[in-house]
N, C-alpha and C positions, 0 to 999 in steps of 0.2 A: 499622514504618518507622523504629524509631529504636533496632535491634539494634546491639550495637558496633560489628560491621565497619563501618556506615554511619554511623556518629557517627565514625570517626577520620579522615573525609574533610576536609581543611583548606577550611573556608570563609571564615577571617578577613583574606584578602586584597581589597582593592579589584579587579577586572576590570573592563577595557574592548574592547572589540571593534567593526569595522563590523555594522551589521545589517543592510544593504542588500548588493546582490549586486556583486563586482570587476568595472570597469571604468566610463567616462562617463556620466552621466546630468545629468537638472535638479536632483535634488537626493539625498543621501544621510542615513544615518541613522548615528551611534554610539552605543553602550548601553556606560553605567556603569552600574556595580551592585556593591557590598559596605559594609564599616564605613563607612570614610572619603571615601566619593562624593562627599559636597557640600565636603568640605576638598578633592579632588584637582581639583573642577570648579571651583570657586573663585579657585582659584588663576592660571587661565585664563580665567577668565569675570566679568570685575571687576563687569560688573552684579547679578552674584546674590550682592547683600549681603543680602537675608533670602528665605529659601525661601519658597515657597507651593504646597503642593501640588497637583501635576494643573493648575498654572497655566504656559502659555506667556510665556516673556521673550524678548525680542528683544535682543539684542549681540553685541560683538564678540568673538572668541577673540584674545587676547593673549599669546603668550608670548615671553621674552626681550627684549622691548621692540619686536615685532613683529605685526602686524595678519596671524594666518592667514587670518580670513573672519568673515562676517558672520552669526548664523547662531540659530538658536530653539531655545530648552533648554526641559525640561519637568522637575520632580524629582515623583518617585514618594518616598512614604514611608511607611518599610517599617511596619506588614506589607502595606500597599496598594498590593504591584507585583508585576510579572512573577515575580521570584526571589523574593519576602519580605521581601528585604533595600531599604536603601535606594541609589533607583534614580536616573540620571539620561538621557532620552535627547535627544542632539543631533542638529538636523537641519542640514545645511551644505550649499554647492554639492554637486555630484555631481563633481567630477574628483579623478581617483582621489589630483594630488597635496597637492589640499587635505584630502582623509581622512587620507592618510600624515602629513601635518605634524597635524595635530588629536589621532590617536592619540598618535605620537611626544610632545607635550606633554603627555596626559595621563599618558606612561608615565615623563616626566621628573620629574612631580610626586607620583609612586607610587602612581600604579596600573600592573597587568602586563597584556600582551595576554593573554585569555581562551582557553581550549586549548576547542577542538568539542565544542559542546554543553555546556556550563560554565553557562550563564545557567539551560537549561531542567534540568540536576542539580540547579542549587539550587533552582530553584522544588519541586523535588519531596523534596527534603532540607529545605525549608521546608515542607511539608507544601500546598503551593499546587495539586500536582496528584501524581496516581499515577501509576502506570510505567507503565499502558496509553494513558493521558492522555497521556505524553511522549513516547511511541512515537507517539501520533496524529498530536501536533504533525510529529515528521518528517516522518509519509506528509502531511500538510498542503502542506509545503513542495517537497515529490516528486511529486505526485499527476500524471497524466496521463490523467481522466478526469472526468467530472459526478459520478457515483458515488463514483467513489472519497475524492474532495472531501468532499459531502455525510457519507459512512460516518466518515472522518476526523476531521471536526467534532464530529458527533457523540459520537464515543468520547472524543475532546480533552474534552465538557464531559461526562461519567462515562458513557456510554450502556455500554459492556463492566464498568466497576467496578460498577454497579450490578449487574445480572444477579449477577455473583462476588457481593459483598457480600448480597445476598438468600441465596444457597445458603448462605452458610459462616454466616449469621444462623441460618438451618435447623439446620445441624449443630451449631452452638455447644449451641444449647439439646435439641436429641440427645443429645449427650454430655454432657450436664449430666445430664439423666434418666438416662440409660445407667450413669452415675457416683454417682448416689442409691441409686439398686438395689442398686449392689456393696455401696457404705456401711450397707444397712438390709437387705443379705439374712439375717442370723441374725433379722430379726422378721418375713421371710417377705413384704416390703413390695416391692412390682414397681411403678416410677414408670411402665417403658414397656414393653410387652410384645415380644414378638420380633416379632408377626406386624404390629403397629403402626409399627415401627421400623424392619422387612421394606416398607410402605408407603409411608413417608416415604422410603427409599433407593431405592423405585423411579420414583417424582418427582422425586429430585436426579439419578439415572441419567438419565433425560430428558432433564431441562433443561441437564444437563454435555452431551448429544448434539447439542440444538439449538445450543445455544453452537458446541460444534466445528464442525457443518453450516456457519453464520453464517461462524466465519472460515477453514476449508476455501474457502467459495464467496470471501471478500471475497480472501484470497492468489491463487486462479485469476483471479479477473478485472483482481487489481494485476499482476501477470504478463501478462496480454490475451488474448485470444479468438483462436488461429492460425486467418487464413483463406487458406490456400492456394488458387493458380492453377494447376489441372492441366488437362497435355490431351496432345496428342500433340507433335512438335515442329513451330514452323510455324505454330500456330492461332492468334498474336495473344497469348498471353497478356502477353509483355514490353509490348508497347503498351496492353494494358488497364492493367497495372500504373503505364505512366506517366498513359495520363489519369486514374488515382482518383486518384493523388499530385499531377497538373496539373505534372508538375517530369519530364524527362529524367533518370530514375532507370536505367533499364535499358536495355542496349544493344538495339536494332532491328535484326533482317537479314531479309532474303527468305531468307538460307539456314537450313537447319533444322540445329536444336540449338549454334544457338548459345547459348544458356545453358546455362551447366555445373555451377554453382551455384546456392545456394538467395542470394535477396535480400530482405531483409523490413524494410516501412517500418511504422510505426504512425500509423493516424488512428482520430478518433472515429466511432461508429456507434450511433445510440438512445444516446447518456450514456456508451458504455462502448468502453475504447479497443481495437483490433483492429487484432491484427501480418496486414499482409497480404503474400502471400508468392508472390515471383516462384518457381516451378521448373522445372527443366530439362524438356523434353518425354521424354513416357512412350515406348519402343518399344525393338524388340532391336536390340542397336550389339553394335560387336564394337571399339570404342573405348572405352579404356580407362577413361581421364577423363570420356567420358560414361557407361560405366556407372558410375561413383561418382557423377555428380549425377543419375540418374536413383533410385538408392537412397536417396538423401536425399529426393530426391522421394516416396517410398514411402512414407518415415519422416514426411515434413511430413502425407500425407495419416492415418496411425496417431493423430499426436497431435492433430489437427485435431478443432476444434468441428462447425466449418461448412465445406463446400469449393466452390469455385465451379467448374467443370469449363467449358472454351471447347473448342468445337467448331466445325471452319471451314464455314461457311455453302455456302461454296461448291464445297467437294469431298464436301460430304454426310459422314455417317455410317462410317466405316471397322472392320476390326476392331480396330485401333488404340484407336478410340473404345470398344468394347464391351468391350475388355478393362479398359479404364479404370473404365468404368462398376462392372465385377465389384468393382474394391478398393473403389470407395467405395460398394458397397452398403450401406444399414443407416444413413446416417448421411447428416445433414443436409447436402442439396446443392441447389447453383441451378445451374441451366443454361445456355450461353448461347450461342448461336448467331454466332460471330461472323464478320465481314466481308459484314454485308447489304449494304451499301455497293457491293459489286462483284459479288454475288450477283443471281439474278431473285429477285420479289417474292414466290414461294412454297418459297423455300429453308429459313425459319426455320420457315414449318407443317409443311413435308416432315419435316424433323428431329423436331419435336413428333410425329409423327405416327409415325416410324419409333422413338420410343425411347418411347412411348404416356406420355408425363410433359410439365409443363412446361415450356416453353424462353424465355428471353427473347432478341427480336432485337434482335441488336448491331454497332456497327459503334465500334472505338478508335479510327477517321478521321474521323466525323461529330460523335461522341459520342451517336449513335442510343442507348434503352436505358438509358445510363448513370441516369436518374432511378431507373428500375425497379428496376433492381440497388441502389439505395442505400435505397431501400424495404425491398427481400427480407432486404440484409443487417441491415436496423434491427427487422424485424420475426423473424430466425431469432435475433439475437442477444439481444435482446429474449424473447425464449419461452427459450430455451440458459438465461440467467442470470435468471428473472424475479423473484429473491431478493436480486435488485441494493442494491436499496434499503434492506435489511433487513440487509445485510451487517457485516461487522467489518474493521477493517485488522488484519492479526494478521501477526509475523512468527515465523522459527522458535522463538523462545524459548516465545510464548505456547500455537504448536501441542506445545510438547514437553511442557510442562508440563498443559494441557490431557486428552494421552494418558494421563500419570503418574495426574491425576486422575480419569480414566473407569475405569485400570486400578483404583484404591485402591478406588475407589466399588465397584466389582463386586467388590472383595474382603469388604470390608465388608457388601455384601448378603448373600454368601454366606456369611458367619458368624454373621448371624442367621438366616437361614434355614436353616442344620445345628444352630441351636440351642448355640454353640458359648459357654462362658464370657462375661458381660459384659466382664469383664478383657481381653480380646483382640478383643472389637470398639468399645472404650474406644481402645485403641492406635491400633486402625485407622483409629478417628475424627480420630484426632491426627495421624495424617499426611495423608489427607486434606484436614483444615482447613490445616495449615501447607501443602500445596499451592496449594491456592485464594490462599492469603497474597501465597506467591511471584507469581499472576501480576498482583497489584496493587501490589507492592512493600511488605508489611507485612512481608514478611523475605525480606530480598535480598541475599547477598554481594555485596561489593565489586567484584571482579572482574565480579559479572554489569552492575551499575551502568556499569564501563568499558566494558566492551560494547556495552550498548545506547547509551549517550550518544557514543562515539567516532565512530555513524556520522554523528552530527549536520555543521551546517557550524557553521562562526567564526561567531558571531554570535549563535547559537540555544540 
């Protein structure tokens, strides 16, 4: 963590930013943080004539011979804060142009507004947290799920640095042995054998998979679970789609196909969020526009977890429907029988009966069903991701680096195992280990540093 490229990053400025989100509220938050914190908060805040750390004061913001507001400072001092450095955060009214004037003073008394993600670089350029820990914090701040939360958390306080720091602990002392041997091979002295060192690489091989697996699953489900509405045109599906949303999301007609496009809203389902997805009705048109939202339709059903397939209760079964049935063969589907409502009361057995699976009866005008359906989907999504919990937030940097190192590790294997010079499975070690590094931030150019922190907000 403390390679040159990452020591020439300037941290000797004071920074101030909101930390609360733009627009009115009851109350709002600003974050100092650098050298000069308690001279630039001072200067505005005439009651804080002696600090006390992690202690709340209550006064006024003063600047130019002007009462901005009233308002609770707290100073953090460093190494005992968010960044490392010494910290100060102010809580004030929440209207946006009491923040403006509060920042504005503290920038007139030298401190600079904070550029995205500035507070949580430095926490980690203080060594306060690693780069998977900083990445957490965003998806912290992002998250649109129970899971993804809890995963987030998680990883924020080392649950992914550990797992890395145990393997590259392993390797370290590998290549330690590995690098004895070379040293004392004219006295014939073998610290680690090939076929021992062949064993220990097929344990790190592992556990680099389970890791990938973890944030493979924890990227699919920050993305969300596609649950598509198929059926033919006609069968209700726009109307299911607005009663799970409870919001006139999609246009309603009696005429068919009128949907031409794909419409996809997200809600939660069992903890974990899921895009559910209006599509055009399935069937041969010789219009144009609907055959391209019928092929999209195609394409929602392809990448789909789970699909929910509506079927009108009351014109029965069609080949329409059976043709449907063929694409989503093979893959998790609930059925649904819908428009009981205007159907007789053995319409939704008939359907069960004629497609020998289950169906739920449904009606988007009563909200008949609607329970069951939120069941099926809590309990498919639920089984789909049951590694939920176990997950990582990981984004591309971590999956790239991840690969480099499952690639190195199986090079590595293979060089003890062909029995190949210590010398060249010594190197191998070495990049390996400096992989593992990268995705904890114990060696990180610069540029990657601006990357990951750029996506942050103001404040963070």
């Amino acid at each position: 963590m403390k390679d040159d490229p990452i020591d020439k990053v300037e941290t000797s400025d004071t920074i101030c930013a909101p930390a609360t989100p733009p627009g009115t509220g009851a109350l709002a938050v600003i974050r100092v943080s650098g050298p000069d914190t308690v001279g630039v908060v001072s200067s505005i805040f005439p009651r804080y004539t002696k600090f006390e750390p992690r202690t709340a004061v209550y006064g006024r913001i003063v600047h130019k011979g002007d009462t901005l507001d009233d308002v609770v400072a707290v100073y953090y001092k460093a190494p005992s804060s968010f960044t490392g450095e010494d910290a100060v955060e102010i809580t004030c009214h929440g209207n946006p142009l009491i923040v403006s004037r509060i920042i504005s003073a503290l920038i007139d008394c030298g401190a600079r507004m904070a550029e995205p993600g500035e507070f949580a670089r430095r926490a980690f350029l203080s060594g306060k947290i690693d780069l998977t820990g900083a990445e957490a914090i965003n998806q912290i701040i992002i998250a649109r799920s129970s899971w993804e939360l809890s995963s987030a958390i998680g990883q924020m306080h080392g649950s992914l640095k550990r797992e890395i720091d145990a393997l590259r602990d392993m390797l370290v002392i590998l290549k330690g042995d590995v690098e004895c041997s070379i040293d004392f091979i004219a006295e014939d002295i073998e610290f680690v054998s090939y076929d021992t060192a062949s064993e220990k690489l097929a344990g790190v091989r592992a556990s680099l998979d389970r890791i990938y697996s973890r944030c493979a699953l924890g990227r699919k489900l920050s993305r969300g679970a596609d649950l598509p509405l198929v059926g033919k045109p006609n069968a209700g599906k726009s109307s299911i789609l607005n009663l799970i949303l409870n919001t006139e999301r999609a246009i309603v007609s009696d005429i068919p196909g009128t949907t031409r496009d794909i419409i996809r809203e997200t809600i939660q389902f069992g903890g974990v969020h899921v895009n559910v997805i209006d599509t055009a009705g399935i069937r041969e048109s010789d219009s144009v526009i609907e055959k391209i939202g019928i092929a999209k339709s195609e394409e929602a059903i392809e990448r789909a977890e789970i699909v929910v397939m509506v079927c009108d209760a009351v014109g029965g079964i069609t080949d329409e429907d059976r043709a449907i049935l063929n694409m989503i063969e093979g893959r998790k589907a609930i059925i649904l029988a819908n428009k009981t409502d205007a159907a007789d009361n053995g319409a939704a057995q008939r359907i069960a009966k004629d497609l020998s699976r289950d169906v739920i009866s449904f009606s988007a005008i009563t909200g008949e069903g609607m329970a069951e359906l939120e069941r099926e989907v809590t309990r498919l999504v639920s089984e789909e991701f049951s590694g939920a919990h176990d997950s990582f937030v990981a984004g591309e940097r971590i999956m790239r680096l991840l690969d480099k190192a499952r690639d190195t590790a199986a090079e590595v294997a293979g060089n003890f195992e062909s029995r190949y010079p210590y010398e060249i499975a010594a190197q191998s070690l070495h990049y390996l280990i400096e992989t593992l590094g990268e995705i904890t931030g114990e060696i990180t150019p610069d540029d990657v540093l601006n990357a990951v922190f750029s996506r942050f907000c103001i404040g963070k």
